[in-house]
N, C-alpha and C positions, 0 to 999 in steps of 0.2 A: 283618419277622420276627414269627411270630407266638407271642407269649408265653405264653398258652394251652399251646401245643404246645409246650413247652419240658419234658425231664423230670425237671428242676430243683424243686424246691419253694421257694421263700424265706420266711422269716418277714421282718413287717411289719419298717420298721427304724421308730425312734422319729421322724424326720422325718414319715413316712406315717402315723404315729398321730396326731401334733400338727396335722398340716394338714389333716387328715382331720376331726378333730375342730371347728378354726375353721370348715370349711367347713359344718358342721352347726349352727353356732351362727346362731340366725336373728335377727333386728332388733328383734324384739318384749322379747328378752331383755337390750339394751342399754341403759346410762343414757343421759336425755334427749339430752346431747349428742352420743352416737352416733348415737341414728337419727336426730337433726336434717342430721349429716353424712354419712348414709345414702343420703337422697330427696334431695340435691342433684346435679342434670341438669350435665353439663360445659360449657355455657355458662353455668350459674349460678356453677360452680366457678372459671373464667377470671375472671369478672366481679367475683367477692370476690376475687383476686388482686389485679387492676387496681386497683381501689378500697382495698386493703391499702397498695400500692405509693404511691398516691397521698399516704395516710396519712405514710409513712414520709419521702417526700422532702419533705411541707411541715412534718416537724415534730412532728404530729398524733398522733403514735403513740396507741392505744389497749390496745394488750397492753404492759401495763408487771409485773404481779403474776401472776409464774408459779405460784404456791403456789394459786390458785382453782383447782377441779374436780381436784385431783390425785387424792383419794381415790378420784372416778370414773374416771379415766383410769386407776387402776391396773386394772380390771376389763378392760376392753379398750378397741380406737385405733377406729378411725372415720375415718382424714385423709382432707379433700374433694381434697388435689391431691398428686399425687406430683409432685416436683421431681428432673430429674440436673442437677449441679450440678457446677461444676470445685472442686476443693480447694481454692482458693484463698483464702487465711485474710480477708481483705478481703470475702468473698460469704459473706454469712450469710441464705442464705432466709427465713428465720421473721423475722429482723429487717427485710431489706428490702419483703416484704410483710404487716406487722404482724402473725402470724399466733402464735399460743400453744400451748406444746407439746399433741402430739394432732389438729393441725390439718394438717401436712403431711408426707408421707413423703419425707424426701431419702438420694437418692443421692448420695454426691460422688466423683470423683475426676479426679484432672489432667486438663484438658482436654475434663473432661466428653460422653466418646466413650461408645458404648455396647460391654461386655465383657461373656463370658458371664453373671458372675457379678453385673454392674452389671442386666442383663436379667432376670436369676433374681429378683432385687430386685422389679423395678416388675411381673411376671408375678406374684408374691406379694401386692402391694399390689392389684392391679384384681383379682385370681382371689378372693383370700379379706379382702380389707377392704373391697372393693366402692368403688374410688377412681376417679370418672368423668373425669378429668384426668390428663395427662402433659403437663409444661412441662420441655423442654431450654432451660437457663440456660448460655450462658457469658456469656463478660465483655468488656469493654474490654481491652487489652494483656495479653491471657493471656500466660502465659511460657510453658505447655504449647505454646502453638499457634506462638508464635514461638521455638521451640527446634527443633520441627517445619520451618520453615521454612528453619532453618540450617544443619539435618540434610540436608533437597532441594537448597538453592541453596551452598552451602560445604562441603560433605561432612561438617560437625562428626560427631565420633566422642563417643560419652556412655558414663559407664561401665553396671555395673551391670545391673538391670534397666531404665536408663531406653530404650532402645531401643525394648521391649514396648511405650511409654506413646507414642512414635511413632508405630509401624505403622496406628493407626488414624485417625492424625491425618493423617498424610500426602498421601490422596489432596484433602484440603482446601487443604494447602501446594504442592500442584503444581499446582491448578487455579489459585488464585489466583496463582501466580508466573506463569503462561502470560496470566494477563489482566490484571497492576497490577503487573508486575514491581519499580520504582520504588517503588512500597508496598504491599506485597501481606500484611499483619499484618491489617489491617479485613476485610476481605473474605476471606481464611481463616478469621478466626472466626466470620463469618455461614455459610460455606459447612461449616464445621466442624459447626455447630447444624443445620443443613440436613440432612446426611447422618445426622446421626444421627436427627432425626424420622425420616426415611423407612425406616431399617431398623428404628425401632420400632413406625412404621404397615405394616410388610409381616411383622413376626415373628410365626410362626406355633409352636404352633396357638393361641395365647391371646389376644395383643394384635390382630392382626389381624383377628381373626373378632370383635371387642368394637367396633374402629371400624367394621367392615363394619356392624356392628347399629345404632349411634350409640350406644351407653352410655358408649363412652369417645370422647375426644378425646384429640389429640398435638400441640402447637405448640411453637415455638423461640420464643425471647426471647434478648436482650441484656441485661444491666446495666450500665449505665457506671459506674464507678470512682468517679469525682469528683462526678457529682449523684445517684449514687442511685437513677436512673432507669431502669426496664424499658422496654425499647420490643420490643412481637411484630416477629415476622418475617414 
């Protein structure tokens, strides 16, 4: 439909003035530490993950004083990676990849699926923070993904809203029940990770057209639980 030809008028709402305006805000006008996380390429952004991670499981932390660069960070963000990320209170991104606030945009919620509003999110970070990374993080024994499962393989009935936090898990929990019946929790939540990179490498028109150019990147990761440890997909 063409909005043009609408004979409607609208005034701006304040959404479209605010985003309007970040997107006007250009690099030269940020503190050091924004354009440093500015002109970083998304294999450069993977690689300070990896090496964050590395950090975190031997011990090694280097972000321990959150109170550094606050005053500049209250100016504007700059994060080199956007993280989605399951709710689960156990998975703390900024901690598991060393990383200090300002440094990474997380999305979290059960299950770490992608929802309108979880997309609206990381379309926001790569359109107007300039974030050349997208890492889908789930975990070891998510209980998202195996409630999912018990919802497919036992009919379990959930009340509430948790049914919503199913539906998108689901086609994970029937793939892997069809190929590891016997234990189908691990490979649900890799195929879980899986599908959701691929509907944020195909969402259009913002995320897709940024991988298509290579400014952005989209991978899946794991955390385990118990060592701490990311492993890609």
């Amino acid at each position: 439909m063409c909005l043009a030809c609408n004979s409607k008028t609208f005034a701006p709402s304040r959404r479209s003035v605010l985003l309007g305006g970040l997107a006007a805000l250009s690099a030269s006008a940020l503190p050091a530490f924004a354009q440093e996380h500015a002109a970083v390429s998304p294999d450069a952004a993977l690689k300070r993950l990896v090496e964050g991670n590395a950090r975190y499981v031997a011990g090694q932390r280097t972000n321990t004083d959150f109170s550094v660069g606050r005053a500049a960070r209250a100016l504007t963000q700059r994060p080199f990676a956007a993280i989605l990320s399951c709710a689960d209170s156990r998975v703390a991104p900024e901690l598991a990849f060393d990383q200090g606030p300002g440094d990474l945009f997380v999305v979290r919620v059960a299950g770490n699926f992608v929802n309108d509003d979880g997309l609206a999110s990381l379309e926001y970070a790569i359109n107007f923070l300039e974030t050349p990374l997208i890492m889908v993080l789930g975990h070891s024994n998510c209980g998202a993904v195996d409630a999912a499962i018990k919802v497919v393989r036992d009919g379990l009935a959930l009340p509430g809203h948790l049914p919503d936090m199913i539906e998108p898990i689901r086609p994970a929990a029937e793939a892997a029940l069809a190929q590891s019946p016997s234990d189908p929790l691990g490979p649900a939540i890799t195929t879980n990770v899986q599908n959701a990179v691929t509907r944020l490498q195909t969402a259009e028109p913002i995320l897709a057209a940024r991988v298509t150019s290579g400014s952005l990147r989209i991978v899946g990761a794991q955390y385990d639980l118990e060592t701490g440890q990311v492993a890609l997909l």
